[in-house]
PDB file as gemmi writes it, atoms N, CA and C in Angstrom:
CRYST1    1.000    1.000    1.000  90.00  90.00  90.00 P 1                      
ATOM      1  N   UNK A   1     -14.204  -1.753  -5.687  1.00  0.00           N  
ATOM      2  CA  UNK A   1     -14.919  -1.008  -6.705  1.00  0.00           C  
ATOM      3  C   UNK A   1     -13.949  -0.041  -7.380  1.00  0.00           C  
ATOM      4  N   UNK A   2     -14.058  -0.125  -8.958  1.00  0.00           N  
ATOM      5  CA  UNK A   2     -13.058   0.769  -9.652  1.00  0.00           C  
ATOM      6  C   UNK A   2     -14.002   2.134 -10.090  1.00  0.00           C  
ATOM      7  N   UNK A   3     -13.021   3.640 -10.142  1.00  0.00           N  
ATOM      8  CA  UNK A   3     -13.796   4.549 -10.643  1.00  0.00           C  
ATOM      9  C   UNK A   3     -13.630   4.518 -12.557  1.00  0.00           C  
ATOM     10  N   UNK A   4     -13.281   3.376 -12.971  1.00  0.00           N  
ATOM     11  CA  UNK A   4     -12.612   3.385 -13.931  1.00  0.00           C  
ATOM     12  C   UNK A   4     -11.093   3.352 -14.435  1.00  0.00           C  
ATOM     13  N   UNK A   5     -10.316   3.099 -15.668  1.00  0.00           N  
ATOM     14  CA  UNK A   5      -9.959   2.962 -15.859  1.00  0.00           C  
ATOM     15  C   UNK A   5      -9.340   4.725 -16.776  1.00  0.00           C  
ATOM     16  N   UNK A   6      -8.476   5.294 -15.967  1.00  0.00           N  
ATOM     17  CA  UNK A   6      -8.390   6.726 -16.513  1.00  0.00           C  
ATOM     18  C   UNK A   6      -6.932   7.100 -16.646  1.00  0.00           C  
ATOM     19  N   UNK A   7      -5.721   6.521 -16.033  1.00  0.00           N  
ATOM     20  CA  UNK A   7      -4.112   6.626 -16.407  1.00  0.00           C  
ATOM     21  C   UNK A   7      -3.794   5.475 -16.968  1.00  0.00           C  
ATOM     22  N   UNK A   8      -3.037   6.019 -17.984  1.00  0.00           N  
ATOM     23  CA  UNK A   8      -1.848   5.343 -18.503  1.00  0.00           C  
ATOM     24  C   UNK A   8      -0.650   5.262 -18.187  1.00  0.00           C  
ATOM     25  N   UNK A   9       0.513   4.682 -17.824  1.00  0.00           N  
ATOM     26  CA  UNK A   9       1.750   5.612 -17.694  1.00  0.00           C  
ATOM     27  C   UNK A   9       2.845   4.385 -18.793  1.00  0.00           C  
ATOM     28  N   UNK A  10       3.658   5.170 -19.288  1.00  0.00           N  
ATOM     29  CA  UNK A  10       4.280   4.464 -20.566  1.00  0.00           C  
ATOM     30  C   UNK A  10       5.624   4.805 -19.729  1.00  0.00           C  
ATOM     31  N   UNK A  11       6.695   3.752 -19.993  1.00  0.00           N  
ATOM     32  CA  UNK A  11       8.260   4.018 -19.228  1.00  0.00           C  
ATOM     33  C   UNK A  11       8.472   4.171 -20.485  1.00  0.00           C  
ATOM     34  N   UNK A  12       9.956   5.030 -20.100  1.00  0.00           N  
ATOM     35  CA  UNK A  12      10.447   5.366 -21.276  1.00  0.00           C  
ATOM     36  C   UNK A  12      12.329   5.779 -20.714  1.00  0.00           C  
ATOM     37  N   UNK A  13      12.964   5.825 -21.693  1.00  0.00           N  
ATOM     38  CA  UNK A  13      14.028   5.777 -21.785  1.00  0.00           C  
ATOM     39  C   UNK A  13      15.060   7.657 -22.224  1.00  0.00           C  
ATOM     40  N   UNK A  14      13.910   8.038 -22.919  1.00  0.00           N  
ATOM     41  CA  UNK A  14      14.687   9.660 -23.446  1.00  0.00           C  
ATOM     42  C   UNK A  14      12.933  10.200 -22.691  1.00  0.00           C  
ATOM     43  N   UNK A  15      13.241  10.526 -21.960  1.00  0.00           N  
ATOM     44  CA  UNK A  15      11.854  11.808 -21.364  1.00  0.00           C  
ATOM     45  C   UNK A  15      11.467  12.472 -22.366  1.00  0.00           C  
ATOM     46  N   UNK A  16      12.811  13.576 -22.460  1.00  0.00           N  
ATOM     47  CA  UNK A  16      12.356  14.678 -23.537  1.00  0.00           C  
ATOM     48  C   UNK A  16      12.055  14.701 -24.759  1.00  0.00           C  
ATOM     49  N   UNK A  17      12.435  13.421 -25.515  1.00  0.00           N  
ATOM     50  CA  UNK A  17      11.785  12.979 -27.076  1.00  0.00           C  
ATOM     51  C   UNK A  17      10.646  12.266 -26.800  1.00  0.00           C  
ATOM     52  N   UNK A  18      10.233  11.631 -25.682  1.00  0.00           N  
ATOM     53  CA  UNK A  18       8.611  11.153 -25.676  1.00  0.00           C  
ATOM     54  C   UNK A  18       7.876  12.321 -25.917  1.00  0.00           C  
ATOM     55  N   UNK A  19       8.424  13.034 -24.528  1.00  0.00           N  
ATOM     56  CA  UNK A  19       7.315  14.605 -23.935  1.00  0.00           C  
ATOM     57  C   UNK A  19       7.471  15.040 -25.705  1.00  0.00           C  
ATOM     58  N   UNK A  20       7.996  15.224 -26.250  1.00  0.00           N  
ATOM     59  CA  UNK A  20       8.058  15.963 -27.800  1.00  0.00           C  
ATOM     60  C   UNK A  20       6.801  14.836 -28.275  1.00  0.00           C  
ATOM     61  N   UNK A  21       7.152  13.640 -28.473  1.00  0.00           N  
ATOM     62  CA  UNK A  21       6.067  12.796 -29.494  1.00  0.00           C  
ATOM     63  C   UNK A  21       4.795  13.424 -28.619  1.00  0.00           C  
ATOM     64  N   UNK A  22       4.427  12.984 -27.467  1.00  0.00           N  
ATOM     65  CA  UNK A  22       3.099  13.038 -26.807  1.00  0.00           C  
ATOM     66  C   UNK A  22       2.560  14.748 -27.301  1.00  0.00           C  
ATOM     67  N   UNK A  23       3.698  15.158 -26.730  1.00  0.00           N  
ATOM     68  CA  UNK A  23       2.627  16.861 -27.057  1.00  0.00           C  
ATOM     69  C   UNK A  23       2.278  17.386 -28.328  1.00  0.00           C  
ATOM     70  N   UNK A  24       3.186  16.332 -29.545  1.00  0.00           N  
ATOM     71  CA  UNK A  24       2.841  16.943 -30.616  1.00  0.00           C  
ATOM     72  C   UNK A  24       1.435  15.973 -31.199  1.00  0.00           C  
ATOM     73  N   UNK A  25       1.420  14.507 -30.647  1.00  0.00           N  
ATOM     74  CA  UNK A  25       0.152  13.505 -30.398  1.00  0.00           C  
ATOM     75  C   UNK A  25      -0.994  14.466 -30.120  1.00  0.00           C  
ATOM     76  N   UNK A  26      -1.080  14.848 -28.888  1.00  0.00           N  
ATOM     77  CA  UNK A  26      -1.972  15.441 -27.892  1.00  0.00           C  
ATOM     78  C   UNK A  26      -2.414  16.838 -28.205  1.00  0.00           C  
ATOM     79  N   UNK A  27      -1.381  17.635 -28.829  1.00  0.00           N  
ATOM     80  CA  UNK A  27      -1.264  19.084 -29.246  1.00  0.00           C  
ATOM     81  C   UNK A  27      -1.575  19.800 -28.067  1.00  0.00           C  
ATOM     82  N   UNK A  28      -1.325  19.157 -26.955  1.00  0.00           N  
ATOM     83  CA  UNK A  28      -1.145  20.361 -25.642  1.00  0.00           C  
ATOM     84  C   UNK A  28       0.054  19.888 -24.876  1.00  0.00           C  
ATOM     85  N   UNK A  29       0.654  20.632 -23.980  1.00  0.00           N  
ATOM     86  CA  UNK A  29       1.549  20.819 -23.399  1.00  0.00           C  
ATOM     87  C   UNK A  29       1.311  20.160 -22.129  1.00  0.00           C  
ATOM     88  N   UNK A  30       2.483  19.578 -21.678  1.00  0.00           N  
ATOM     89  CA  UNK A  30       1.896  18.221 -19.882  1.00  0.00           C  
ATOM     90  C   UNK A  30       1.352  19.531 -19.015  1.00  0.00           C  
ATOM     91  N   UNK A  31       0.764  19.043 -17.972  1.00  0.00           N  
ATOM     92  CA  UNK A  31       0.213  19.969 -16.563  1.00  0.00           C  
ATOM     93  C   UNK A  31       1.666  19.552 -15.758  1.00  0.00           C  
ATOM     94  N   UNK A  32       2.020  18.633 -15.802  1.00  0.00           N  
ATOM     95  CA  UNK A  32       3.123  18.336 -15.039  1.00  0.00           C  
ATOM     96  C   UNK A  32       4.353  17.815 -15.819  1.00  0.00           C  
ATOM     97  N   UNK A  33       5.408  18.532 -15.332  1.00  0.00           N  
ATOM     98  CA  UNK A  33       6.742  18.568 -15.866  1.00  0.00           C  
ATOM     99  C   UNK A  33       7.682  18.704 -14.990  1.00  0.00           C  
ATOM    100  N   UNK A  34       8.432  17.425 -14.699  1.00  0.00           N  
ATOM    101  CA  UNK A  34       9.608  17.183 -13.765  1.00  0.00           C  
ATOM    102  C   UNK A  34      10.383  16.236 -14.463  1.00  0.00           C  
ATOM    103  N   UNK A  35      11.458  16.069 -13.760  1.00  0.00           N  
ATOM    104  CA  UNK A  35      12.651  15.455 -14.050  1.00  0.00           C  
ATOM    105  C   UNK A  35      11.970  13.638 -14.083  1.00  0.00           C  
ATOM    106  N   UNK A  36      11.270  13.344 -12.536  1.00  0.00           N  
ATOM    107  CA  UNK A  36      10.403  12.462 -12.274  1.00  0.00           C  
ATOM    108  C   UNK A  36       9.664  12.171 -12.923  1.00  0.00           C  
ATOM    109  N   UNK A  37       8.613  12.733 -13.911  1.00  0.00           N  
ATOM    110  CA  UNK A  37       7.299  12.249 -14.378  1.00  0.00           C  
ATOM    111  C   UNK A  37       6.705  13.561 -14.849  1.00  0.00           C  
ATOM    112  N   UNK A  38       6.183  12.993 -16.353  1.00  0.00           N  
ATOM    113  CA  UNK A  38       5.957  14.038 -16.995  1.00  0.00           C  
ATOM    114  C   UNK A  38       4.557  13.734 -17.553  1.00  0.00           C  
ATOM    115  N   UNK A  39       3.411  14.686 -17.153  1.00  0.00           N  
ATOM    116  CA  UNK A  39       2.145  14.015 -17.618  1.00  0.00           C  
ATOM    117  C   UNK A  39       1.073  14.850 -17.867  1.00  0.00           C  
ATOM    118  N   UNK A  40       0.568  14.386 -18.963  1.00  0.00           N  
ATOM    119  CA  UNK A  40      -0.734  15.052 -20.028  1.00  0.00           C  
ATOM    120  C   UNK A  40      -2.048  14.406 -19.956  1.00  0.00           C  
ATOM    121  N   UNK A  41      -2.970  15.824 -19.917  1.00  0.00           N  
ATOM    122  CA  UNK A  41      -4.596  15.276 -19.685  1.00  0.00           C  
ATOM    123  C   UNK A  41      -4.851  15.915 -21.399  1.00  0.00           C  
ATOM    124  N   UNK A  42      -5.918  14.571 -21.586  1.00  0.00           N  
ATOM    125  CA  UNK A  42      -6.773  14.827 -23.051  1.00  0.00           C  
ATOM    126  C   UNK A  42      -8.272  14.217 -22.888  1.00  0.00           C  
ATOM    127  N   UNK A  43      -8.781  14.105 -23.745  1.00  0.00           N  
ATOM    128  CA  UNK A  43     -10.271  13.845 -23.123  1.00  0.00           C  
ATOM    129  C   UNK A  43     -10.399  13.266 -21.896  1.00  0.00           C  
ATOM    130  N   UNK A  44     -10.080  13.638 -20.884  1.00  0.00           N  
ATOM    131  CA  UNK A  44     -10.488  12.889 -19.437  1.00  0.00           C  
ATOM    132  C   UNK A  44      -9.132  11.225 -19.435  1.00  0.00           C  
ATOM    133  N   UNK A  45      -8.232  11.693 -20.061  1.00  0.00           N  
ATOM    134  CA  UNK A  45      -7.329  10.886 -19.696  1.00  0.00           C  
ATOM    135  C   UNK A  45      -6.056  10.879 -19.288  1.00  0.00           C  
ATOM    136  N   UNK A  46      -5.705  10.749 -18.459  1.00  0.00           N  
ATOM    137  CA  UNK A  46      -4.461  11.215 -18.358  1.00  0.00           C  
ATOM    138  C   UNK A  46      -2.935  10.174 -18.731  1.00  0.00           C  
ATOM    139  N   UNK A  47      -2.298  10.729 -19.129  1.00  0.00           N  
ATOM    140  CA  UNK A  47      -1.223   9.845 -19.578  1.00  0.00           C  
ATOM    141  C   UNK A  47       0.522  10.376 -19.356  1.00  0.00           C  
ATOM    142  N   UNK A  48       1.016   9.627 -18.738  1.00  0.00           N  
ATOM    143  CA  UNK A  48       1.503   9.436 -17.786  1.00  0.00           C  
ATOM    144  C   UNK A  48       3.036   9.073 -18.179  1.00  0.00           C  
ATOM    145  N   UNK A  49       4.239   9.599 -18.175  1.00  0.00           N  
ATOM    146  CA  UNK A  49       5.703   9.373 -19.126  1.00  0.00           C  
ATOM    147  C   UNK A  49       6.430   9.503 -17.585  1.00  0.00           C  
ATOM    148  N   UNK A  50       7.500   7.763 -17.109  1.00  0.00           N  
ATOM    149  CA  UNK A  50       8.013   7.856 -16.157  1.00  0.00           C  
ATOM    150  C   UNK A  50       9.479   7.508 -16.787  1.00  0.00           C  
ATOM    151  N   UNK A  51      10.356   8.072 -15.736  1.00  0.00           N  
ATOM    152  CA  UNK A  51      12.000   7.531 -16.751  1.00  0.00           C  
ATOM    153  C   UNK A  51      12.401   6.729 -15.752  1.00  0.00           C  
ATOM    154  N   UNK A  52      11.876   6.378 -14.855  1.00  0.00           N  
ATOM    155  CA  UNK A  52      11.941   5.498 -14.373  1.00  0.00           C  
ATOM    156  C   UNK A  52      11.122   4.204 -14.342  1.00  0.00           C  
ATOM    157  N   UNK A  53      10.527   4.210 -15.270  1.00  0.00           N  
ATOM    158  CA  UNK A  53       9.425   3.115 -15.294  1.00  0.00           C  
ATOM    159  C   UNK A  53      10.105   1.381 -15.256  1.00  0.00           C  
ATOM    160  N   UNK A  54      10.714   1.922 -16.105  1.00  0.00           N  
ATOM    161  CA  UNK A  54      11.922   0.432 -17.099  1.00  0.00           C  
ATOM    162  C   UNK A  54      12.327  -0.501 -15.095  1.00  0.00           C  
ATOM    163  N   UNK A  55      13.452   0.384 -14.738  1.00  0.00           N  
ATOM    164  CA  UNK A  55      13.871   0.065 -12.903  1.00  0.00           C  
ATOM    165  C   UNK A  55      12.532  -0.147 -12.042  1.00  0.00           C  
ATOM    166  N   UNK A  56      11.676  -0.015 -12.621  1.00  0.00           N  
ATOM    167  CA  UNK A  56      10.424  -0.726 -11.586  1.00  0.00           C  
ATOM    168  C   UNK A  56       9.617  -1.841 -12.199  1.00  0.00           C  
ATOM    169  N   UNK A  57      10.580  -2.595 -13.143  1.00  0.00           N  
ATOM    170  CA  UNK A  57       9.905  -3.256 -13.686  1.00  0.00           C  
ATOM    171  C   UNK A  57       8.853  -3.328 -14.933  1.00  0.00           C  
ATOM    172  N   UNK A  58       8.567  -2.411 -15.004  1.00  0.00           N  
ATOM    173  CA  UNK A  58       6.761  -1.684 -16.356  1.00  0.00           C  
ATOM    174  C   UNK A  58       8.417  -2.222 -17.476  1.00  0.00           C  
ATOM    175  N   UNK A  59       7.356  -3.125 -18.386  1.00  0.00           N  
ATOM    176  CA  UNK A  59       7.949  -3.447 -19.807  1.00  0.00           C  
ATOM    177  C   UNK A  59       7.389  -2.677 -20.982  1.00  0.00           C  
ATOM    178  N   UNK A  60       6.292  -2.422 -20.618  1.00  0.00           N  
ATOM    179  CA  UNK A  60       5.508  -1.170 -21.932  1.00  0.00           C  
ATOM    180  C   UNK A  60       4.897  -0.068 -20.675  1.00  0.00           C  
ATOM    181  N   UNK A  61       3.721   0.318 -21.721  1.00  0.00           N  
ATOM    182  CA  UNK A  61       2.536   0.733 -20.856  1.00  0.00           C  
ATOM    183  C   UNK A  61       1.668   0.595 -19.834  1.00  0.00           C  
ATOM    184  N   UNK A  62       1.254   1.014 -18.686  1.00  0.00           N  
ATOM    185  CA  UNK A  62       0.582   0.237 -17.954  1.00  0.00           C  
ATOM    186  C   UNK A  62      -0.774   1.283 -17.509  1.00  0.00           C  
ATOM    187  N   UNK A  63      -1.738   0.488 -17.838  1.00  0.00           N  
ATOM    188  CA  UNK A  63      -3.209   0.752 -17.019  1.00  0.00           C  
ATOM    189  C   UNK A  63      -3.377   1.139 -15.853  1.00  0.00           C  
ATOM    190  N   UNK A  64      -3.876   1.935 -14.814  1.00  0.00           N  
ATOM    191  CA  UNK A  64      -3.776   2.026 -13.728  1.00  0.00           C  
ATOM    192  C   UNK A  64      -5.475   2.581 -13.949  1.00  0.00           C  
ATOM    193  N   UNK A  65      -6.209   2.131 -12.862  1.00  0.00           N  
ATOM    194  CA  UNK A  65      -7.426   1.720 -12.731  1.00  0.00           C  
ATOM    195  C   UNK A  65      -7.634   2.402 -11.536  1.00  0.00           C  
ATOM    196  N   UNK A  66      -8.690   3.148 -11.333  1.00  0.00           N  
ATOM    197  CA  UNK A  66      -8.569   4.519  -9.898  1.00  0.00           C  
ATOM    198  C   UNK A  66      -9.788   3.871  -9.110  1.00  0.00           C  
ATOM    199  N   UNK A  67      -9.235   3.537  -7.790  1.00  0.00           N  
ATOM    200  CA  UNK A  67      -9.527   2.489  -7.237  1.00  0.00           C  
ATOM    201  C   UNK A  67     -10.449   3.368  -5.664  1.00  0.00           C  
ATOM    202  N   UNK A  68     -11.526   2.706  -4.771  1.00  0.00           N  
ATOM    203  CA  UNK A  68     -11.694   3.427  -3.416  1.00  0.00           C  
ATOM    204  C   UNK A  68     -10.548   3.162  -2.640  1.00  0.00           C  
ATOM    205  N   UNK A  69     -10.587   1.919  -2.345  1.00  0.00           N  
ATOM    206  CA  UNK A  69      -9.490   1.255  -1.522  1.00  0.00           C  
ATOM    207  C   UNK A  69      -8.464   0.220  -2.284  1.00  0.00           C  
ATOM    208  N   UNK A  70      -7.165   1.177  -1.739  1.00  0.00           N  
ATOM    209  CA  UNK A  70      -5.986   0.378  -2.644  1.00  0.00           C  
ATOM    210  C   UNK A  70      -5.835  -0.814  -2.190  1.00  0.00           C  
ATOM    211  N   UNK A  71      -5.973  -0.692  -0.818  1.00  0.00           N  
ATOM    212  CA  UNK A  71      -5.350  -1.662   0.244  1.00  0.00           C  
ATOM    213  C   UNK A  71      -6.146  -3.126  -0.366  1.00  0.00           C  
ATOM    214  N   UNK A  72      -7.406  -2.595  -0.465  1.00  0.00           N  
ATOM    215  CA  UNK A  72      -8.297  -3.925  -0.777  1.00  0.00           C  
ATOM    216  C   UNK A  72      -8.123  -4.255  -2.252  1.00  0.00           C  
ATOM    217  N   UNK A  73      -8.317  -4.028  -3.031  1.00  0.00           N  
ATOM    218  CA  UNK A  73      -8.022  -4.398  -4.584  1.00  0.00           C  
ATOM    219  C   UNK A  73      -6.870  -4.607  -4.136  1.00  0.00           C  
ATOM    220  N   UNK A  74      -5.607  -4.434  -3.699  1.00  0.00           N  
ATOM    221  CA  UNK A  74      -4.623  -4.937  -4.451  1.00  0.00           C  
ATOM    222  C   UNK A  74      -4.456  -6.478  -3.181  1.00  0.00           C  
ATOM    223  N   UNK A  75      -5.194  -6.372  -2.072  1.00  0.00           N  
ATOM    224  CA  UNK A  75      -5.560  -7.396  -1.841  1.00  0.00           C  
ATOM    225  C   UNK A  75      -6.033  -8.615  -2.056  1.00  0.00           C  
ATOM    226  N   UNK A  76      -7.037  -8.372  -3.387  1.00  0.00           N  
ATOM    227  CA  UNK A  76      -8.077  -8.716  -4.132  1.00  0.00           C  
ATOM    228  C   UNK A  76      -7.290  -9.314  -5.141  1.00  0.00           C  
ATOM    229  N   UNK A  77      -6.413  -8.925  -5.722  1.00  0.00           N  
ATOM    230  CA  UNK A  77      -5.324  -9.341  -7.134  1.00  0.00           C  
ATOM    231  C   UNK A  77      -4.326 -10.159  -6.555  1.00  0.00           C  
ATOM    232  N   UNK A  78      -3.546 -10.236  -5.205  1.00  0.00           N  
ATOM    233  CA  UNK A  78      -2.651 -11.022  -4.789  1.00  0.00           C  
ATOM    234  C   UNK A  78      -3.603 -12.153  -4.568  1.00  0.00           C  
ATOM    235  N   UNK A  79      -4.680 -12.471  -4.131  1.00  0.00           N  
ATOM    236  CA  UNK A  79      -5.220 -13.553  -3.509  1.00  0.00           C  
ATOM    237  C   UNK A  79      -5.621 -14.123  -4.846  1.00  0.00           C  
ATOM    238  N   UNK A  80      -6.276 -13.637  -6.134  1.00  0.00           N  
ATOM    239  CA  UNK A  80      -6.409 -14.213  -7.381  1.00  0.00           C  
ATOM    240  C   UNK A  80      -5.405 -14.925  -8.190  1.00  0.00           C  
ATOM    241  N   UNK A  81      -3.936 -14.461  -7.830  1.00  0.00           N  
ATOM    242  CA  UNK A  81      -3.011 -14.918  -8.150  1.00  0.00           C  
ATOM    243  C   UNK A  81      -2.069 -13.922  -8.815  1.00  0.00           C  
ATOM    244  N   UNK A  82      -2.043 -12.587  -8.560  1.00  0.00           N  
ATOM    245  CA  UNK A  82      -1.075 -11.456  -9.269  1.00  0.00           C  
ATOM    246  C   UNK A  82       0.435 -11.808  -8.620  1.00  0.00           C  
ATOM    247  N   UNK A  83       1.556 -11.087  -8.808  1.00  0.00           N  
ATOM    248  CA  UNK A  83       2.470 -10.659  -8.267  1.00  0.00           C  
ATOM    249  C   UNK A  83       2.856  -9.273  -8.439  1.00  0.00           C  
ATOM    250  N   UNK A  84       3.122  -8.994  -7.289  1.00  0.00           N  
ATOM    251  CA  UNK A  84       2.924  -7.421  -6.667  1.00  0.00           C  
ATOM    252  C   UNK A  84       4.372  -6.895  -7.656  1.00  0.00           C  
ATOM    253  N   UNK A  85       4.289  -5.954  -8.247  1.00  0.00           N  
ATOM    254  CA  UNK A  85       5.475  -5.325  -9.052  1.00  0.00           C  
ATOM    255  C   UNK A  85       5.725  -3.638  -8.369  1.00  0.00           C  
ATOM    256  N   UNK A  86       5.045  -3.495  -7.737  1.00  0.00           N  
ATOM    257  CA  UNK A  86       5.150  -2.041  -7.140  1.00  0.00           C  
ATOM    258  C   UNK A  86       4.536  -2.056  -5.830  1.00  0.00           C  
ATOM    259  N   UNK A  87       4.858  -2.106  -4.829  1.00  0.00           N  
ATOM    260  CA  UNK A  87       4.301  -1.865  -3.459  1.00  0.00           C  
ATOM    261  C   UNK A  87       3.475  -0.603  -3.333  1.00  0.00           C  
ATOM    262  N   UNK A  88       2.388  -0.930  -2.340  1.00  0.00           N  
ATOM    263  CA  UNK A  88       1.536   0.891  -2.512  1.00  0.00           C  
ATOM    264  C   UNK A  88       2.637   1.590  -1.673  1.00  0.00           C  
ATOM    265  N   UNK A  89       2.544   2.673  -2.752  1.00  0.00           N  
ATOM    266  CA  UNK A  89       3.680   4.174  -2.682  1.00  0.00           C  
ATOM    267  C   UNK A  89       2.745   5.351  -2.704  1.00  0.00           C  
ATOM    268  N   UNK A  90       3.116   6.464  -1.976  1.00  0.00           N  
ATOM    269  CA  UNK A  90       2.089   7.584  -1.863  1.00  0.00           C  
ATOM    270  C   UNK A  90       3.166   8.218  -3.049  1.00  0.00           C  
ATOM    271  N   UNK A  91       2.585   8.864  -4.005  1.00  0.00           N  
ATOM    272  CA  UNK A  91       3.675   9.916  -5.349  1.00  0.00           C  
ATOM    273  C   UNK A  91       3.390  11.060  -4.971  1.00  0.00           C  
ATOM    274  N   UNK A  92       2.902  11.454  -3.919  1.00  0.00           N  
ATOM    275  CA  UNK A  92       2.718  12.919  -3.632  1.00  0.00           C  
ATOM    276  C   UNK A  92       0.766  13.480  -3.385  1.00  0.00           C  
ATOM    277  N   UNK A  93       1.011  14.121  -2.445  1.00  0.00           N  
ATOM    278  CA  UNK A  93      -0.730  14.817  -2.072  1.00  0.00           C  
ATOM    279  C   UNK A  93      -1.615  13.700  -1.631  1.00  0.00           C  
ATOM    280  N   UNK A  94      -0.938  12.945  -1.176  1.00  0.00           N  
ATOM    281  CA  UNK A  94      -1.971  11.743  -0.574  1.00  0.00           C  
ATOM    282  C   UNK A  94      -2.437  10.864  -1.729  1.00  0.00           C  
ATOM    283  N   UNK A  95      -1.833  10.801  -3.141  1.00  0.00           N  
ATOM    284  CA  UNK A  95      -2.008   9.718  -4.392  1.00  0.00           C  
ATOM    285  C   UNK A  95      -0.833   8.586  -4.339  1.00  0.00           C  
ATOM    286  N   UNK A  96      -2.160   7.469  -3.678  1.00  0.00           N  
ATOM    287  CA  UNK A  96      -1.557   5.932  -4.023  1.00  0.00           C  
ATOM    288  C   UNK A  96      -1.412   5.315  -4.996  1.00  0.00           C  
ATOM    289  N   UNK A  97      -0.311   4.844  -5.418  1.00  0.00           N  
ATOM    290  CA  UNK A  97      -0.227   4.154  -6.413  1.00  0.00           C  
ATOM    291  C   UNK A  97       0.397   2.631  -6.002  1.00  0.00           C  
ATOM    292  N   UNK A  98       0.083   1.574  -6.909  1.00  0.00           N  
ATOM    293  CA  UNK A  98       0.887   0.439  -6.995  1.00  0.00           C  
ATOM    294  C   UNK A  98       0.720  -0.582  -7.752  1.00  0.00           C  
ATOM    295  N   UNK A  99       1.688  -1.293  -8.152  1.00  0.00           N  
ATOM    296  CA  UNK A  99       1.295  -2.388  -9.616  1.00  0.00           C  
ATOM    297  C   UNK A  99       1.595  -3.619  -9.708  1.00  0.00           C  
ATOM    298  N   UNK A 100       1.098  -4.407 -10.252  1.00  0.00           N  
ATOM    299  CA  UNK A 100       0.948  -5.815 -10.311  1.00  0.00           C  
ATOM    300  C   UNK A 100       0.973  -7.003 -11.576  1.00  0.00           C  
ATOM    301  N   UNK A 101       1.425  -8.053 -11.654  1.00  0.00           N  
ATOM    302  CA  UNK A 101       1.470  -8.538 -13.045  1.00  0.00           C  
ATOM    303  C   UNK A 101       0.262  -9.692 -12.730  1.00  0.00           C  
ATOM    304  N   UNK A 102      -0.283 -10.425 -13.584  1.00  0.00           N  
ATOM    305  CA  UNK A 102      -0.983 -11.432 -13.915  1.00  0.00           C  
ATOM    306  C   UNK A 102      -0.089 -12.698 -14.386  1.00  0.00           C  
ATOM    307  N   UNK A 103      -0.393 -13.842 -14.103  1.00  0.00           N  
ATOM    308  CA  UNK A 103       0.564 -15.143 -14.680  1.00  0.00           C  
ATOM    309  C   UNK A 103       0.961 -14.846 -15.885  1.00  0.00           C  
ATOM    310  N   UNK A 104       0.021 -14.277 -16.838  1.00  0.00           N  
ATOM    311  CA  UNK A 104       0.560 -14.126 -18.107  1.00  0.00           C  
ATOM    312  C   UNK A 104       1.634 -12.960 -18.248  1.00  0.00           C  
ATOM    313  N   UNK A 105       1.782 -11.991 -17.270  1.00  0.00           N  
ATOM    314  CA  UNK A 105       3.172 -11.194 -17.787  1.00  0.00           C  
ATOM    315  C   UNK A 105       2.166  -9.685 -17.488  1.00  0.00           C  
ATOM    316  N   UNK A 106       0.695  -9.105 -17.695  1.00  0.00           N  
ATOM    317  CA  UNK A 106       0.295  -8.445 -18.185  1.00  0.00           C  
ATOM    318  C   UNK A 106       0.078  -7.669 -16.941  1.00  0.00           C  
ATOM    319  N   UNK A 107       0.552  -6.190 -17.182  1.00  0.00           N  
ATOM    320  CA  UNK A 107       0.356  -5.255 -15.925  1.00  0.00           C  
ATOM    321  C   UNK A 107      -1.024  -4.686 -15.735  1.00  0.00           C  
ATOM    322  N   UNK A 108      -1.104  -4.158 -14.383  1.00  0.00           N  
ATOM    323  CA  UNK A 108      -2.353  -3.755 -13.963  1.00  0.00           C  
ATOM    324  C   UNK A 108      -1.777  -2.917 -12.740  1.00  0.00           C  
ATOM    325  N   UNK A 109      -1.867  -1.267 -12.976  1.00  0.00           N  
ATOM    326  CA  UNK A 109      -1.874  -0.249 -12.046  1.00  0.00           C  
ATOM    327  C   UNK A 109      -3.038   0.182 -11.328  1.00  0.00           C  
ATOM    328  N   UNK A 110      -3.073   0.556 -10.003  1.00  0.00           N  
ATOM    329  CA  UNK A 110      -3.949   0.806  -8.717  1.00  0.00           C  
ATOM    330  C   UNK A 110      -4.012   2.731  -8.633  1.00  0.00           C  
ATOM    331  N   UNK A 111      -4.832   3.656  -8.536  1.00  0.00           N  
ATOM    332  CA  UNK A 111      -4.576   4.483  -8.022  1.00  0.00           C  
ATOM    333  C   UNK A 111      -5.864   4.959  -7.342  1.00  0.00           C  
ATOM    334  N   UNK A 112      -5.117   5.326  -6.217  1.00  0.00           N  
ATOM    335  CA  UNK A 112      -6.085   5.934  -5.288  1.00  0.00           C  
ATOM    336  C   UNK A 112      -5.819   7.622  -4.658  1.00  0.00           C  
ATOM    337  N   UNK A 113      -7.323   8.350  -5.542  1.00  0.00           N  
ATOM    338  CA  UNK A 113      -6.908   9.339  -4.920  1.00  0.00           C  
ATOM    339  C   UNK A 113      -7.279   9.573  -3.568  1.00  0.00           C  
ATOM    340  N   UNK A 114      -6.520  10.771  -2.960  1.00  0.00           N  
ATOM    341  CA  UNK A 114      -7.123  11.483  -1.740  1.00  0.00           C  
ATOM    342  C   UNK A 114      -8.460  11.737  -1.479  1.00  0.00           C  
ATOM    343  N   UNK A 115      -9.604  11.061  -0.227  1.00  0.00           N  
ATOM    344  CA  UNK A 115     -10.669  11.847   0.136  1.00  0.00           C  
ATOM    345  C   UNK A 115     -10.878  13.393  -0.640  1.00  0.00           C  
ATOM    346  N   UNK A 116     -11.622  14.190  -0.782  1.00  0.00           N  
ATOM    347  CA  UNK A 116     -12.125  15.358  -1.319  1.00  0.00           C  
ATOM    348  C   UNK A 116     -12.365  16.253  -0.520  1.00  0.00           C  
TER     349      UNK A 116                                                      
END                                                                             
């Protein structure tokens, strides 16, 4: 079961000229700002600038879909026929993440937050 469909995360190559396009897009400033990952909430979405995205494979943008259980959806996508492009990784505070392609090429991100 998905809670929806609520991150984006876009790879990118210059951090600091995205973070410039997005905040002047968005007209607010990221909640989070690191060297790692730089990321902005706007109507209930959050969107998501990695400079490392490109080395993990992500060719554009990718969806990430906030999931109960990672373990099982991404269970659920290997047995349909995905290939796993990101192994589940905790990114910090108990948030799982991990990603996957479809035969056709097309990504699909997992995140699971922490119990409450």
């Amino acid at each position: 079961m998905t809670a929806g469909l609520k991150t984006i995360i876009y790879p990118v190559k210059d951090l600091a000229q995205t973070k410039a396009l997005f905040s002047a897009l968005l007209g607010v400033e990221p909640y989070v700002d690191e060297p790692y990952y730089v990321g902005f909430k706007d109507a209930g979405q959050d969107v998501g600038l990695d400079p490392n995205g490109h080395s993990k494979g992500l060719t554009g943008p990718v969806p990430f879909w906030h999931v109960d259980d990672i373990k099982e959806r991404l269970s659920a996508l290997l047995a349909a026929g995905a290939e796993t492009l990101q192994e589940i990784q905790d990114v910090g505070n108990g948030r799982l993440i991990a990603s996957v392609k479809d035969a056709d090429g097309n990504l699909v991100g997992l995140i699971q937050d922490p119990a409450a």
